[in-house]
Residue frames as a rotation matrix with the C-alpha (Angstrom) as fourth column:
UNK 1
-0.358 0.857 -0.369 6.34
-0.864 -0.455 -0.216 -3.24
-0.353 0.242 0.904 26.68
UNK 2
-0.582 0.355 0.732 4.03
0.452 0.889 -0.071 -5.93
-0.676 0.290 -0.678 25.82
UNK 3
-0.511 0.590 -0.625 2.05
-0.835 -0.169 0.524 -6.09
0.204 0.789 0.579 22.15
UNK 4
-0.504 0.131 0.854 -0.67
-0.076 0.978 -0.195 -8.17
-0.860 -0.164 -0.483 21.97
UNK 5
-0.763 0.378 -0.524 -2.25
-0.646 -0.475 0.598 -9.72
-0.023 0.795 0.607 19.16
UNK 6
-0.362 0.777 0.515 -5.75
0.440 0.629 -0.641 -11.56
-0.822 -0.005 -0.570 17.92
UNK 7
-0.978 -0.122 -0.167 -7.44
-0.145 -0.167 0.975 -12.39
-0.147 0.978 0.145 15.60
UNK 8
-0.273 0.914 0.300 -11.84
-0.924 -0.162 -0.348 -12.53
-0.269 -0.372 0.888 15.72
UNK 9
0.194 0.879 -0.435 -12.43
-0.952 0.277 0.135 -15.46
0.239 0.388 0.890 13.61
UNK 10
0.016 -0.058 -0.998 -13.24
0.229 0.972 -0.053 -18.80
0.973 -0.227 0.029 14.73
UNK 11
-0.891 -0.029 -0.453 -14.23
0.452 0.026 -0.891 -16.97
0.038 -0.999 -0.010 18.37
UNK 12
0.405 0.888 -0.218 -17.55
0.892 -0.332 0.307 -16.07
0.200 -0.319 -0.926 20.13
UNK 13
-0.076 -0.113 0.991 -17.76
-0.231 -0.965 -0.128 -12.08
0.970 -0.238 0.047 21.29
UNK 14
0.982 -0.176 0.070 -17.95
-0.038 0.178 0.983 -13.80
-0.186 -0.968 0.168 24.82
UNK 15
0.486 -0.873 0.048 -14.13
0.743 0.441 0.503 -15.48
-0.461 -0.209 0.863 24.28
UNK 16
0.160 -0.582 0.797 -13.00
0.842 -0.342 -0.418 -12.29
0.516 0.738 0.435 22.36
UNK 17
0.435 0.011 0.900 -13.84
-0.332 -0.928 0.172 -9.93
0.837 -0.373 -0.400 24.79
UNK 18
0.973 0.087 0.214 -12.68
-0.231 0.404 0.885 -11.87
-0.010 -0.911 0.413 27.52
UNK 19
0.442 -0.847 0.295 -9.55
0.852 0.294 -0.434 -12.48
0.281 0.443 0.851 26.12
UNK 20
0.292 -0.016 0.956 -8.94
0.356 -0.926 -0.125 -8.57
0.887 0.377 -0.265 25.48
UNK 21
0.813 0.504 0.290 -10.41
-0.203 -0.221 0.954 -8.11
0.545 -0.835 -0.078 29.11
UNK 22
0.893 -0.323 -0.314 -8.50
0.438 0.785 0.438 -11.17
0.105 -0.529 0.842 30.82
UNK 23
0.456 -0.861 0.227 -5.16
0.872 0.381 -0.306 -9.27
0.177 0.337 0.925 29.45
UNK 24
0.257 0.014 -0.966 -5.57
0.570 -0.810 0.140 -5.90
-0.781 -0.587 -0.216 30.35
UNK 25
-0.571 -0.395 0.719 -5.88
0.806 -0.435 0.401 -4.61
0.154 0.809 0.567 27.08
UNK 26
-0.258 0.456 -0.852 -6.83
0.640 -0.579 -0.504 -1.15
-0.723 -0.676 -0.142 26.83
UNK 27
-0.071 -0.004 -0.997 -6.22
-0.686 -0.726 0.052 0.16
-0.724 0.688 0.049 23.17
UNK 28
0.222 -0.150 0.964 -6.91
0.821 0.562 -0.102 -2.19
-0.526 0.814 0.247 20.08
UNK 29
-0.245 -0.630 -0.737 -5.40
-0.454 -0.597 0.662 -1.48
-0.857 0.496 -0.140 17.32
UNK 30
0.275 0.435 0.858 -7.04
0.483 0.709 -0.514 -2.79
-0.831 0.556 -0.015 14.01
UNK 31
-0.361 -0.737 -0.572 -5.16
-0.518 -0.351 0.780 -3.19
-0.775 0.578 -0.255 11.06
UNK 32
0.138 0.632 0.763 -7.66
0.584 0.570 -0.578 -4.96
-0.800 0.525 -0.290 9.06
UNK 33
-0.889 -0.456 0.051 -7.91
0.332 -0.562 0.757 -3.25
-0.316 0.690 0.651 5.62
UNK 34
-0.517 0.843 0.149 -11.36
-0.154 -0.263 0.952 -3.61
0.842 0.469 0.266 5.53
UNK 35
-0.976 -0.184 -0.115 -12.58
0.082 0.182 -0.980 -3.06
0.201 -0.966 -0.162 9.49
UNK 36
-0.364 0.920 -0.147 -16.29
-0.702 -0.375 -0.605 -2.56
-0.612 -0.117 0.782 8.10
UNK 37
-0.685 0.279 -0.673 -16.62
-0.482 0.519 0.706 -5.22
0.546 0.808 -0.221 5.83
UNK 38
0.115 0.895 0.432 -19.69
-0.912 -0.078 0.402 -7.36
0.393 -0.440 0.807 6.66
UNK 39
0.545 0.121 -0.830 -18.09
0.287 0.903 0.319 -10.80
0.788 -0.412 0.457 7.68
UNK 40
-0.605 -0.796 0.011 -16.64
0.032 -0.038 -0.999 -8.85
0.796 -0.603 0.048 10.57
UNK 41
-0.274 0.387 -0.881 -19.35
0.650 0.750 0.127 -9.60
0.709 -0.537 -0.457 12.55
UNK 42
0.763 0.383 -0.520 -19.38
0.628 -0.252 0.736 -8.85
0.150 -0.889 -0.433 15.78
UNK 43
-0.225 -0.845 -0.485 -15.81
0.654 -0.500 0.567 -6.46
-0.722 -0.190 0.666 14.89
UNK 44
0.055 -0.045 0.997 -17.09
0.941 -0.333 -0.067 -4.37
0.335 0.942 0.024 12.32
UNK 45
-0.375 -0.379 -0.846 -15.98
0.857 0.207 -0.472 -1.15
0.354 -0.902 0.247 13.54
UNK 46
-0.554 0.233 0.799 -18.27
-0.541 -0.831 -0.133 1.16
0.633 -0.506 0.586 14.39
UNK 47
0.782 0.607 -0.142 -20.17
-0.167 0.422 0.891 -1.73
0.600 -0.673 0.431 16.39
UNK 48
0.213 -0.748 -0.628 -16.02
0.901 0.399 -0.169 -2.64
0.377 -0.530 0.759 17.96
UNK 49
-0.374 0.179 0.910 -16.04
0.470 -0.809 0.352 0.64
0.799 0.559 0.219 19.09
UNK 50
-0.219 0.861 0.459 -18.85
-0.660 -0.477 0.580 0.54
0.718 -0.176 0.673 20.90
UNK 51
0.727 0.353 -0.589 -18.33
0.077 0.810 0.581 -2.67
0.682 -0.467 0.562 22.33
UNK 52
0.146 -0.708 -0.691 -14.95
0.756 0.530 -0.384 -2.21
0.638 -0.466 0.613 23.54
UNK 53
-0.611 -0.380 0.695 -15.68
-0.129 -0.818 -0.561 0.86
0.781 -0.432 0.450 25.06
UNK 54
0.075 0.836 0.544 -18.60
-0.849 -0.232 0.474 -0.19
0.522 -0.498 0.693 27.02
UNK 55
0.554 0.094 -0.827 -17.63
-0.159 0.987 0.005 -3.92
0.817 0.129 0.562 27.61
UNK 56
0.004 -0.902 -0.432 -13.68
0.906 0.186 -0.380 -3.49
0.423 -0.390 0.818 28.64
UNK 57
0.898 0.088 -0.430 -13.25
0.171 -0.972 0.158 0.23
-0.404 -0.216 -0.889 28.56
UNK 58
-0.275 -0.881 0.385 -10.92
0.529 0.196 0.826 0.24
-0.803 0.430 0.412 25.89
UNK 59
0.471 0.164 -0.867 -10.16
-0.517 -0.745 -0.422 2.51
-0.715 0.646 -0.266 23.10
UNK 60
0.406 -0.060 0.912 -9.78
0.585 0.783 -0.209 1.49
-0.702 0.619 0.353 19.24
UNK 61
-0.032 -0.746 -0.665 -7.64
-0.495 -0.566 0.659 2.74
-0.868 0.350 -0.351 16.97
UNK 62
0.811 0.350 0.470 -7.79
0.296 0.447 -0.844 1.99
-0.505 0.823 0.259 13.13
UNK 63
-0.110 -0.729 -0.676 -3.74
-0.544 -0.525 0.655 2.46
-0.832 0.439 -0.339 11.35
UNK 64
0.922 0.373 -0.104 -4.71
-0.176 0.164 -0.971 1.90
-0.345 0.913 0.216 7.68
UNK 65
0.514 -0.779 -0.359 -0.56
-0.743 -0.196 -0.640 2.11
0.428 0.595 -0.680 7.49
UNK 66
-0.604 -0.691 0.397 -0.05
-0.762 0.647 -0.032 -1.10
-0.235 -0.322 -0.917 9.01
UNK 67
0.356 0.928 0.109 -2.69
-0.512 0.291 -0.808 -2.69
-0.782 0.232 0.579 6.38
UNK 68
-0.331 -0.473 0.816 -1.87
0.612 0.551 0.567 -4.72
-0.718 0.688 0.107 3.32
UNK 69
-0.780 0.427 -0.458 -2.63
-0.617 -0.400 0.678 -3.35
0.106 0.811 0.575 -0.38
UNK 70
0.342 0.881 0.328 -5.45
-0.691 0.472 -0.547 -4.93
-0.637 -0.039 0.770 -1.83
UNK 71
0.476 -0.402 -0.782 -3.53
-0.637 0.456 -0.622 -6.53
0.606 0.794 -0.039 -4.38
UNK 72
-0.370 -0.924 -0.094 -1.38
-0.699 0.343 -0.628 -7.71
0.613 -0.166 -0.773 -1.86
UNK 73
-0.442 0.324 0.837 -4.01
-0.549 0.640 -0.538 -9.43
-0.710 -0.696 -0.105 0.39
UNK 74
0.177 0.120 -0.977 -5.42
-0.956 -0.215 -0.200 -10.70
-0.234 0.969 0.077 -3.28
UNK 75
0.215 -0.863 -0.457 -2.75
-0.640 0.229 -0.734 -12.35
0.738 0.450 -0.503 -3.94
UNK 76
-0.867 -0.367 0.337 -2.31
-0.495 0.551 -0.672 -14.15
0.061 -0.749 -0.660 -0.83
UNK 77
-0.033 0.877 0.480 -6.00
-0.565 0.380 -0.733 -14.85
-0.824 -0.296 0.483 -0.50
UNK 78
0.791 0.449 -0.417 -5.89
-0.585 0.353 -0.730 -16.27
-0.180 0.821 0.542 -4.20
UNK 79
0.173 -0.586 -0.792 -2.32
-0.326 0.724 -0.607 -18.40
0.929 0.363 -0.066 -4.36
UNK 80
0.983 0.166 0.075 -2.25
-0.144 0.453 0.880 -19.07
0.112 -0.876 0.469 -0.51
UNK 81
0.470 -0.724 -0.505 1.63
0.680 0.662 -0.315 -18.93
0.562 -0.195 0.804 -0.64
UNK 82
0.987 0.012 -0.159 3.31
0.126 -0.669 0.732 -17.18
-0.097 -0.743 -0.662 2.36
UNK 83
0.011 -0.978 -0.207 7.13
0.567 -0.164 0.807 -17.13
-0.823 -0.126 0.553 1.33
UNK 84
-0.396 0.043 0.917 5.79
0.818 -0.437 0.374 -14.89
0.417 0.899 0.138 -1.47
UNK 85
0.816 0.576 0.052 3.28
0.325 -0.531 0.783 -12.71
0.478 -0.622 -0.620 1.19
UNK 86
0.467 -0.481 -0.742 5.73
0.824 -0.068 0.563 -12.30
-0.321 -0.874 0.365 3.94
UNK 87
-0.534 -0.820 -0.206 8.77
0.687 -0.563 0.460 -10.29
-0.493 0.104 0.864 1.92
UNK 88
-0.015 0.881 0.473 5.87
0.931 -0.160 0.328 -8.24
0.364 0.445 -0.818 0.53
UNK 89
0.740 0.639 -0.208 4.55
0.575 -0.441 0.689 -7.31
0.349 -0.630 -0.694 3.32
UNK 90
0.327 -0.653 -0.684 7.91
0.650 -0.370 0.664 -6.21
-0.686 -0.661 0.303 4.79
UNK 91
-0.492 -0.387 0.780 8.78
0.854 -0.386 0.348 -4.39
0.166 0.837 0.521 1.61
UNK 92
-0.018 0.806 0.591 5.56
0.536 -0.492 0.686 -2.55
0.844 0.329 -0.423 1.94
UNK 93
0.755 -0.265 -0.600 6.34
0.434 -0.483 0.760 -1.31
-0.491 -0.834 -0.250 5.72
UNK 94
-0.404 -0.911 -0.079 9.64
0.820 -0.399 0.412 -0.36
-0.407 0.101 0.908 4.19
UNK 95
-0.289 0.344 0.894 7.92
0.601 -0.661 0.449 1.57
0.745 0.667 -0.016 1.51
UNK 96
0.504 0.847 0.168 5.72
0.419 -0.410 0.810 3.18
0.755 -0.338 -0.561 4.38
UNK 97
-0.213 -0.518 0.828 8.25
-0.289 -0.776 -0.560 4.30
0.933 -0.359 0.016 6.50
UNK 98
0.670 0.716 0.198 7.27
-0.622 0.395 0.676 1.46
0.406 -0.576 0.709 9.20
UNK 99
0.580 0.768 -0.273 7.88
0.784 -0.434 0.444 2.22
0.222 -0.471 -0.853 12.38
UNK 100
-0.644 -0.764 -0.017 9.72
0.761 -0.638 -0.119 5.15
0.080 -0.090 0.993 12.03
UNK 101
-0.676 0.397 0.621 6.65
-0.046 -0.863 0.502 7.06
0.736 0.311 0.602 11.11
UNK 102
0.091 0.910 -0.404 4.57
0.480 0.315 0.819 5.59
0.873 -0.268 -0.408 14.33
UNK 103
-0.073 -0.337 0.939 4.42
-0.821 -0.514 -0.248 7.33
0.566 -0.789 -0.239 17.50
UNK 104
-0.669 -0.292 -0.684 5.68
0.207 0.810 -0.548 4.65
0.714 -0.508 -0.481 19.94
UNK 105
-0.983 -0.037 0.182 3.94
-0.179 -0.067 -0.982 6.30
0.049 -0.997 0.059 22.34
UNK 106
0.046 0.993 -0.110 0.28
-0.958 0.075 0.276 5.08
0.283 0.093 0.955 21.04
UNK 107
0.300 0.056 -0.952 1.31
0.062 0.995 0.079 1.72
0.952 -0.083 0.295 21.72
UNK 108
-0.721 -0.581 -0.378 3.10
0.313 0.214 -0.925 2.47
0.619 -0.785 0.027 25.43
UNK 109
-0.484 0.462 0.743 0.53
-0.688 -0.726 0.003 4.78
0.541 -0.510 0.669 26.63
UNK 110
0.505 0.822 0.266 -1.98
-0.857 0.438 0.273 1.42
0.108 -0.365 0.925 27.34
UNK 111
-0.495 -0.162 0.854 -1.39
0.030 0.979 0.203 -2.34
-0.868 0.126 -0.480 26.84
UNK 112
0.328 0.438 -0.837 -2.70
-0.936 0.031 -0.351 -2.62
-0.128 0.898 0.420 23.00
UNK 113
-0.398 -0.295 0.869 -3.51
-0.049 0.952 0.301 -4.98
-0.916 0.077 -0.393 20.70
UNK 114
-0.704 0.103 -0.703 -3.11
-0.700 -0.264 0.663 -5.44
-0.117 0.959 0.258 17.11
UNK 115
0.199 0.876 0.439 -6.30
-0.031 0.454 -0.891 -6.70
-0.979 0.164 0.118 15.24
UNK 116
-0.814 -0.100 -0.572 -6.38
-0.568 0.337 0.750 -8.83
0.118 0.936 -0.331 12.27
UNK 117
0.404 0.870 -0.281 -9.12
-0.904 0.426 0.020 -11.68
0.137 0.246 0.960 11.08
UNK 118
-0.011 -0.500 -0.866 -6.94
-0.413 0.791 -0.451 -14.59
0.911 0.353 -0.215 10.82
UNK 119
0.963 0.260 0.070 -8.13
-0.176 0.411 0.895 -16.90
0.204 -0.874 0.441 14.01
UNK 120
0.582 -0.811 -0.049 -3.85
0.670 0.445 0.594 -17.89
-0.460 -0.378 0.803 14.55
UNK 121
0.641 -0.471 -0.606 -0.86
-0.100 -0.834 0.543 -15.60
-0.761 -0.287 -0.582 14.01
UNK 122
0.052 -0.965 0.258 1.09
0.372 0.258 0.891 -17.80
-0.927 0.050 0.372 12.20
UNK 123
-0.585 -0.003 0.811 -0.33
0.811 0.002 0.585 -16.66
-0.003 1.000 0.001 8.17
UNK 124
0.539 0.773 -0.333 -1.13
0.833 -0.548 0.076 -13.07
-0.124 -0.319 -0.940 9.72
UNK 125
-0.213 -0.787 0.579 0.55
0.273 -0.617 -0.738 -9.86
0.938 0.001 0.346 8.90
UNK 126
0.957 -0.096 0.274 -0.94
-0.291 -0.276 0.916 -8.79
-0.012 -0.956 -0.292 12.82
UNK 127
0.885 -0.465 -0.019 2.58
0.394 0.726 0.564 -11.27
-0.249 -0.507 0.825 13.32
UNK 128
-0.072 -0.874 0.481 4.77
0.884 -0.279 -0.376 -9.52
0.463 0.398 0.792 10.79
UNK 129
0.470 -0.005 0.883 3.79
-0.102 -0.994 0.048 -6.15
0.877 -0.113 -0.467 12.26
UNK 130
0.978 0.188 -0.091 4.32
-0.017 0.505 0.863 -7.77
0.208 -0.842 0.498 15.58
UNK 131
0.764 -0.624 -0.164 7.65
0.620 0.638 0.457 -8.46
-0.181 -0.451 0.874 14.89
UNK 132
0.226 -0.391 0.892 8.65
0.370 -0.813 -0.450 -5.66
0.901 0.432 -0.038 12.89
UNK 133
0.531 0.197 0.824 8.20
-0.315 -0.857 0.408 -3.52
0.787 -0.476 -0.393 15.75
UNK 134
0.972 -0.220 0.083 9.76
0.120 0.767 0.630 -5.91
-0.202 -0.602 0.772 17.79
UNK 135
-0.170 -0.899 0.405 13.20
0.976 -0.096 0.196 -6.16
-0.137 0.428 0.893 16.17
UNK 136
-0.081 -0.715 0.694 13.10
0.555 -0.611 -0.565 -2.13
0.828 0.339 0.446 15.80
UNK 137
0.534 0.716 0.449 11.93
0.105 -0.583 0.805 -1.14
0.839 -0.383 -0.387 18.92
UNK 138
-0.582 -0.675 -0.453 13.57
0.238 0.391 -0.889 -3.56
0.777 -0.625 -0.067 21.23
UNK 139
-0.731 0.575 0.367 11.89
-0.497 -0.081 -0.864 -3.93
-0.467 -0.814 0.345 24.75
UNK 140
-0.206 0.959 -0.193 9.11
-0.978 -0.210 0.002 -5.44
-0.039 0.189 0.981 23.13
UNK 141
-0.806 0.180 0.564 7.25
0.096 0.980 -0.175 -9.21
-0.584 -0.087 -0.807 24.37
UNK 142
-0.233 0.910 -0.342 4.18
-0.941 -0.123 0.314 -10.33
0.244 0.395 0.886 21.84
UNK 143
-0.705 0.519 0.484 1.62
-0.211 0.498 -0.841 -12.13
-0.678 -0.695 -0.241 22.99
UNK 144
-0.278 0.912 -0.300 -0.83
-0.602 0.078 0.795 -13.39
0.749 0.402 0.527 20.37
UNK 145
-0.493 0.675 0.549 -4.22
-0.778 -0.060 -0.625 -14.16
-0.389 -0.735 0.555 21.83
């Protein structure tokens, strides 16, 4: 199974959909915590939605359980240190029962991709989910976009 991920900012809605498109995604998955906030642009999602269904023909999917806290994105947004973020975040999947509690089969049914904001993977939880799922799934290649 391929995962892909991406991230919106620091692309046009031409290179974002095309991207999506180019790969044969078919299901995003947005794990933003806030997928309506207003600097999501051209992703905010009842307009992503709307685009990727009409654009690609792709369906969107919002799992609030594969979001940060707020405290926890906070915190990262306000000391910028990621060997403090990282074991968080993986705590917090633990806490959540992540991915024991996902149905694998939302992610096999299509090609998906996880949505985040962060233009690169590397200071993204899209990456830690990425891998999580990776290392418990097994079978699984990620592609960040």
């Amino acid at each position: 199974m391929k995962l892909y991920t991406i991230g919106f900012t620091q692309k046009t809605a031409e290179e974002f959909f095309d991207l999506l498109k180019k790969n044969g995604v078919q299901r995003v998955i947005d794990i933003r915590l806030y997928p309506g906030g207003q600097l999501a642009g051209f992703t905010k999602q009842a307009d992503l939605r709307y685009f990727l269904r009409e654009l690609i023909g792709c369906d969107y999917r919002h799992l609030s359980e594969l979001t940060p806290t707020d405290e926890l994105l906070k915190g990262f947004r306000s000391d910028k240190n990621w060997q403090k973020y990282d074991p968080a975040f993986f705590r917090l999947m633990q806490q959540r029962g992540i991915p024991q509690k996902l149905e694998r089969s939302l992610f096999e049914e299509q090609p998906c991709c996880l949505l985040c904001s962060e233009a690169t993977p590397e200071h993204c939880h899209r990456r830690l989910v990425a891998d999580l799922l990776a290392s418990k799934w097994g079978g699984v290649t990620i592609i960040h976009l």
